[in-house]
matplotlib code that plots the C-alpha trace (Angstrom):
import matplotlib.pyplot as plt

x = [0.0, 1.0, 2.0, 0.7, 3.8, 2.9, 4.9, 3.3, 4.4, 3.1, 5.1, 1.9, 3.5, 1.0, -1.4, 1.0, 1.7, -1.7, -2.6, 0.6, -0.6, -4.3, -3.3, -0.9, -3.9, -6.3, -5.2, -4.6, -0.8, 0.3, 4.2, 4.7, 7.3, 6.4, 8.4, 7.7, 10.6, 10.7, 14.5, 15.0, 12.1, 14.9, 14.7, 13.8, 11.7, 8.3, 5.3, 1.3, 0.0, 1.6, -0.7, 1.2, 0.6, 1.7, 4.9, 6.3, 4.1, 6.1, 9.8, 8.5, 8.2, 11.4, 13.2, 12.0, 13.2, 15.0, 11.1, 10.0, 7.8, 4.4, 1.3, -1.6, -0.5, -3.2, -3.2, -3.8, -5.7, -7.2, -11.1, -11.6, -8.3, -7.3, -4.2, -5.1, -4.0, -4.5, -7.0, -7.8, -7.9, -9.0, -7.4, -10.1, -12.9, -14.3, -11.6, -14.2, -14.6, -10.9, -9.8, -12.5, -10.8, -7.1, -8.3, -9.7, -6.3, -5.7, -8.5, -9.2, -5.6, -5.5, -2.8, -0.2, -1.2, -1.0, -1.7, -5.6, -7.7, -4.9, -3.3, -4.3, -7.5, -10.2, -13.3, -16.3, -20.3, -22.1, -25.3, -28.6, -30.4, -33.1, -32.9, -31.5, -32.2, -28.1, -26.8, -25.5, -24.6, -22.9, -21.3, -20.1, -18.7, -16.5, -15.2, -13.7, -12.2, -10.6, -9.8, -7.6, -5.2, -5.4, -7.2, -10.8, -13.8, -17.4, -19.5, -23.4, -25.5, -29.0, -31.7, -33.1, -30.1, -29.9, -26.5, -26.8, -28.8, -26.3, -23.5, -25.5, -24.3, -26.6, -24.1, -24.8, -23.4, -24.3, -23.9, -26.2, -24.2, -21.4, -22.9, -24.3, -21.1, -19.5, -22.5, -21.9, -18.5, -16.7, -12.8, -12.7, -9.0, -10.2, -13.0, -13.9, -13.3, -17.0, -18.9, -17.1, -17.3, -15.2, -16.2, -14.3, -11.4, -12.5, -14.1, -17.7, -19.4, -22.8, -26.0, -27.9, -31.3, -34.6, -37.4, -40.3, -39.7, -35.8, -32.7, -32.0, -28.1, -27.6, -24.8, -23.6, -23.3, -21.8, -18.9, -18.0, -17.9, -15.7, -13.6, -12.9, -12.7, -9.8, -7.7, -8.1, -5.8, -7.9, -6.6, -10.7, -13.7, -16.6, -20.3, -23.4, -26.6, -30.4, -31.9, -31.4, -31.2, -30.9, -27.6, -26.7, -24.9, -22.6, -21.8, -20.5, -18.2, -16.1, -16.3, -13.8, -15.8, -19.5, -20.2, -23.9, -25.7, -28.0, -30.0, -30.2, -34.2, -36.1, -37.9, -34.5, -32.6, -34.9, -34.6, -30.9, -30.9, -32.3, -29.9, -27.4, -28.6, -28.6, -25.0, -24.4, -26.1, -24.1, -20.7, -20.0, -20.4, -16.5, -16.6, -19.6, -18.8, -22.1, -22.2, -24.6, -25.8, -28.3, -31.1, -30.6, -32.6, -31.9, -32.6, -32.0, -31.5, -27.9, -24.4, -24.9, -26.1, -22.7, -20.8, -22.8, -22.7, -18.4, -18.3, -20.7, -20.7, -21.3, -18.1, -15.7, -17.1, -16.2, -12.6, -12.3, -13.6, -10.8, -8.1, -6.2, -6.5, -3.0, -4.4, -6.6]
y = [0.0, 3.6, 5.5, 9.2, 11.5, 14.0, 17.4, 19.3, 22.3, 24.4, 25.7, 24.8, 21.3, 19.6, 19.8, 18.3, 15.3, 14.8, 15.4, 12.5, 10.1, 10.5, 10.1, 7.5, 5.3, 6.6, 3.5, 5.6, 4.5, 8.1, 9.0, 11.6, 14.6, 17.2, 20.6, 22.8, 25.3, 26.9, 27.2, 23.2, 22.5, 21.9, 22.6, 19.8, 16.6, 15.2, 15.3, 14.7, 16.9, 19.8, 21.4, 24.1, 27.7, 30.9, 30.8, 27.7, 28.3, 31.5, 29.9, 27.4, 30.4, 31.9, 29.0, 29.4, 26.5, 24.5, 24.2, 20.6, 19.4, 19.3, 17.7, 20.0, 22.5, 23.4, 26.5, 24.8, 27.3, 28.5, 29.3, 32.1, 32.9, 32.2, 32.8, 34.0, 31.4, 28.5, 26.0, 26.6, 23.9, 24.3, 22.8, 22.6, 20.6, 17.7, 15.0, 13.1, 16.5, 17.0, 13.8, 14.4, 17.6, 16.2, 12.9, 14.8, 15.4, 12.4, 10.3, 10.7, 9.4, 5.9, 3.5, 3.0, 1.6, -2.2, -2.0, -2.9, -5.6, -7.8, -6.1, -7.4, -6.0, -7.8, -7.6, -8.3, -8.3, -7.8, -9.4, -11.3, -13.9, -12.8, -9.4, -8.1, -5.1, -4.9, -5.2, -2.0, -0.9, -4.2, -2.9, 0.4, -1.7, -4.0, -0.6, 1.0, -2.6, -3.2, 0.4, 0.3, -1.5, -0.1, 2.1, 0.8, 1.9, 1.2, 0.8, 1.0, -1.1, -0.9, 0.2, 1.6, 2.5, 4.2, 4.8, 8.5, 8.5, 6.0, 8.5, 11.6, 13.0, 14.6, 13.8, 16.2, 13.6, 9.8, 6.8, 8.1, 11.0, 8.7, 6.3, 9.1, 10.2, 7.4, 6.1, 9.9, 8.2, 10.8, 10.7, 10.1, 10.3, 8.2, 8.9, 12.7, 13.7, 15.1, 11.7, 10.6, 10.7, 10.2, 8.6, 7.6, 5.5, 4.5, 6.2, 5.5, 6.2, 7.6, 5.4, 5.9, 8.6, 6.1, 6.0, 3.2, 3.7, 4.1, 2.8, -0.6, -0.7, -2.5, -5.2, -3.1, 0.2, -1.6, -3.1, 0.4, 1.3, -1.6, -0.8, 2.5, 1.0, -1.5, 1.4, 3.4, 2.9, 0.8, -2.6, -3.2, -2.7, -3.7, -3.9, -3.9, -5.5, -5.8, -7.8, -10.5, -8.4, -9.6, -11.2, -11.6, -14.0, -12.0, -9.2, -11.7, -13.2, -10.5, -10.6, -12.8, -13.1, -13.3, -12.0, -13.4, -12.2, -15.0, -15.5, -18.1, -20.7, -22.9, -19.9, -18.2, -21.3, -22.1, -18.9, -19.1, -22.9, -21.3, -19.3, -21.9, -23.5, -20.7, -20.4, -24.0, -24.3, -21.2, -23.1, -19.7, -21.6, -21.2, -17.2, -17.4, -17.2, -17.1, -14.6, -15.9, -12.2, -11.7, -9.1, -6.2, -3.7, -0.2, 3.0, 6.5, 6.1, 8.5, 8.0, 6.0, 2.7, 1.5, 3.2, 1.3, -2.1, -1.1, -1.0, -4.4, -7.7, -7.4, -5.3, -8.0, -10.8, -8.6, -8.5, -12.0, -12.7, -10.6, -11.4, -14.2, -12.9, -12.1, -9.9, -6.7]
z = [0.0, -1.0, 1.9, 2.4, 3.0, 5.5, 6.5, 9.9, 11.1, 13.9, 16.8, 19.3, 20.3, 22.3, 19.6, 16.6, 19.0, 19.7, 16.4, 14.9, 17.8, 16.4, 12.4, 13.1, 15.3, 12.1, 9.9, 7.2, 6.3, 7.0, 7.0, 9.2, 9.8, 12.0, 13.3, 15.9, 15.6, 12.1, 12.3, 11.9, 9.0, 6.2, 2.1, 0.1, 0.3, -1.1, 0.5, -0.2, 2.3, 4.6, 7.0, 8.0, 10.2, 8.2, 9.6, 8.0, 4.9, 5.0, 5.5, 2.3, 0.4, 1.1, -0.1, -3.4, -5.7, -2.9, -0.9, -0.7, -2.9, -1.8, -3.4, -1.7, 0.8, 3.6, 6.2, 9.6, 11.0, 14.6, 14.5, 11.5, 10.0, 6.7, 4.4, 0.8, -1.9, 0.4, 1.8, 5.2, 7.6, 10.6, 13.9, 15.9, 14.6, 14.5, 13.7, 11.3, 9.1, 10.0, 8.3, 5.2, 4.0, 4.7, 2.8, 0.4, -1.2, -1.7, -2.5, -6.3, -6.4, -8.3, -7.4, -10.2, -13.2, -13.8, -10.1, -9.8, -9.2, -8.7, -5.8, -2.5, -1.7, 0.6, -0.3, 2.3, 1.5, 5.0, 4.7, 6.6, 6.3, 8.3, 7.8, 10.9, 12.5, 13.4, 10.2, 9.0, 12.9, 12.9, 9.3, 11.3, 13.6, 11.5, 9.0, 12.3, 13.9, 10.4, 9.6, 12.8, 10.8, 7.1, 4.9, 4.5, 2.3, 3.0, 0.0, 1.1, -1.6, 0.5, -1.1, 2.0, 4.2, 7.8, 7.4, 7.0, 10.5, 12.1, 11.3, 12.1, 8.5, 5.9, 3.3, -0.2, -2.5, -2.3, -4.9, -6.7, -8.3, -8.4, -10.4, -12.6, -13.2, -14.0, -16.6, -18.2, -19.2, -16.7, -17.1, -13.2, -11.7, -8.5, -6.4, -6.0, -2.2, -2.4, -3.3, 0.1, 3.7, 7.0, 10.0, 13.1, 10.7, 7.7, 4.5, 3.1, 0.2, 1.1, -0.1, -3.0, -2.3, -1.5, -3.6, -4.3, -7.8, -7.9, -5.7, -7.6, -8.6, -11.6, -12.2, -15.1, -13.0, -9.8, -12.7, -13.5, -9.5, -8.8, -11.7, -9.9, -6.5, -7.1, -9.0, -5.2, -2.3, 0.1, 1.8, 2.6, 0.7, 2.2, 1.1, 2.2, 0.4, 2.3, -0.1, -2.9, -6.2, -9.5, -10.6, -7.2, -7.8, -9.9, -7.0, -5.0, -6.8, -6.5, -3.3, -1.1, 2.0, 2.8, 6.6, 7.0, 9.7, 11.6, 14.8, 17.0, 16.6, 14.7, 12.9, 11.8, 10.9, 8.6, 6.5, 7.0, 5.4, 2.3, 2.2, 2.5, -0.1, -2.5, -1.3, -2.1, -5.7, -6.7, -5.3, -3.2, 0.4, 1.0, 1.2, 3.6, 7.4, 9.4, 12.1, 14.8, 16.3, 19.1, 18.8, 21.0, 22.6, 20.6, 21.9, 20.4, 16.4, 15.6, 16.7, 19.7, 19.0, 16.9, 20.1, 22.6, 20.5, 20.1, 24.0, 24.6, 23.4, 20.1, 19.7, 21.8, 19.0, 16.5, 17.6, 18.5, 15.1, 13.7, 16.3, 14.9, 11.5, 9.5, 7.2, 7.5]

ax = plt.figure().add_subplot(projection="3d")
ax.plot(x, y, z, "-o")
ax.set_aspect("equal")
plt.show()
């Protein structure tokens, strides 16, 4: 995986450590240098990013051709300053709309080319049997435990999808523009930064707008999205399905993995061993994993319920699920 190259500087130094000990934890593969004195930030170098006060954007200046070479340089900024001829970012806000704008310089990069589907990617469909009413908190739940490790992108496929609600967002764009844009024959670079979104440590693409009469991805549209997908810088895709759609059986083939979410009775096994036997006749029953997952008693509708499943049971099965796994 690419590594993003990363130059801070900002003579404030309790907030640049906090800020490299929270991008190092984000996941994100992030390759960190950071000054605090503007005396020892030194000529040359390449970099993606540089968040930088008006000081060391200033000292950059002055070296003229000898600067370092930076991909997108952003003003890291208290609350209502700006610099003209730069970005702002602003230090203190929320890290989720924090990380959107700093990953939105680097997100419609595609990996080298040759480099695509072949490159070791996992892919993950996240769906259930008997429709449960924990499936996309669940989802959450799995994006942030595996984006931990490396950069991870959630793909939401519902046709009716509280994901939006989950995350408290009201996103502006959603799959639906995407996949406008990319049946326009759009010469897309990667994924534009404002089809995506940013939540706790992993990216997600927002779902497509609910209607009775619209909402159906076809199998020709979701070939041109994983086209794009696999020629972006994600370790993890994962997606998420509510329903049986036609040529089913085609989506998940691409996929390695199958997390299927069950419950426990006669009533639920039953609907589950038709599944399995769908599973079977399409000889896919090797990627499935079943995920046995209790009901729970929800309260509130936003933020809260993926945190409060993250700090219960459901969370700890999660990780010991994932624990003994090599790969991310």
């Amino acid at each position: 995986m690419r590594r993003i190259k990363l130059l801070i500087g900002d003579d404030d130094s309790s907030y640049v450590e906090a800020l490299v000990r929270y991008l190092i934890a984000s996941g994100q593969r992030f390759e960190i240098r950071s000054h605090t004195q503007i005396g020892l930030m030194t000529p040359g170098g390449e970099y993606d990013i540089g968040l930088l006060t008006e000081p060391f954007i200033k000292r950059i200046e002055d070296y003229g051709d000898a600067a370092p070479r930076i991909g997108k340089v952003f003003f890291l900024s208290g609350v209502g300053e700006s610099l003209e001829g730069y970005e702002t970012l602003y230090k203190y806000q929320s890290m989720d709309r924090f990380m959107e704008q700093l990953l939105s310089a680097v997100t419609i990069v595609r990996a080298p080319a040759g480099i695509g589907k072949n490159r070791d990617i996992r892919r993950i469909a996240v769906m259930s049997s008997v429709h449960h009413e924990l499936l996309m908190p669940y989802t959450i739940s799995v994006c942030r435990i595996l984006g931990e490790r490396s950069p991870t992108l959630l793909v939401d496929m519902q046709q009716v999808s509280n994901l939006p609600q989950l995350l408290g967002r009201t996103d502006g764009r959603d799959l639906t523009d995407l996949l406008y844009l990319l049946s326009s024959g759009a010469p897309l670079q990667g994924i534009p930064a404002e089809y995506m979104g940013f939540y706790e440590n992993f990216s997600y693409l927002p779902p497509v707008r609910s209607s009775f009469d619209e909402g159906n991805i076809t199998y020709e549209e979701f070939e041109k999205l994983v086209e794009l997908l696999y020629s972006c810088d994600y370790a993890n895709l994962i997606f998420t399905f509510d329903s049986i759609v036609s040529d089913m059986t085609k989506y998940l083939y691409e996929m390695d993995e199958v997390f299927l979410l069950t419950k426990s009775g006669a009533y639920f096994e039953g609907m589950t061993a038709l599944w399995r036997r769908m599973f079977e006749e399409a000889e896919m029953e090797s990627k499935v994993r079943e995920i046995l997952l209790p009901s729970a008693s929800i309260t509130g509708g936003g933020i809260g319920v993926t945190e409060t499943l993250l700090a219960g049971a459901v969370g700890n099965a999660i990780r010991r699920g994932l624990a003994n796994e090599k790969r991310a």
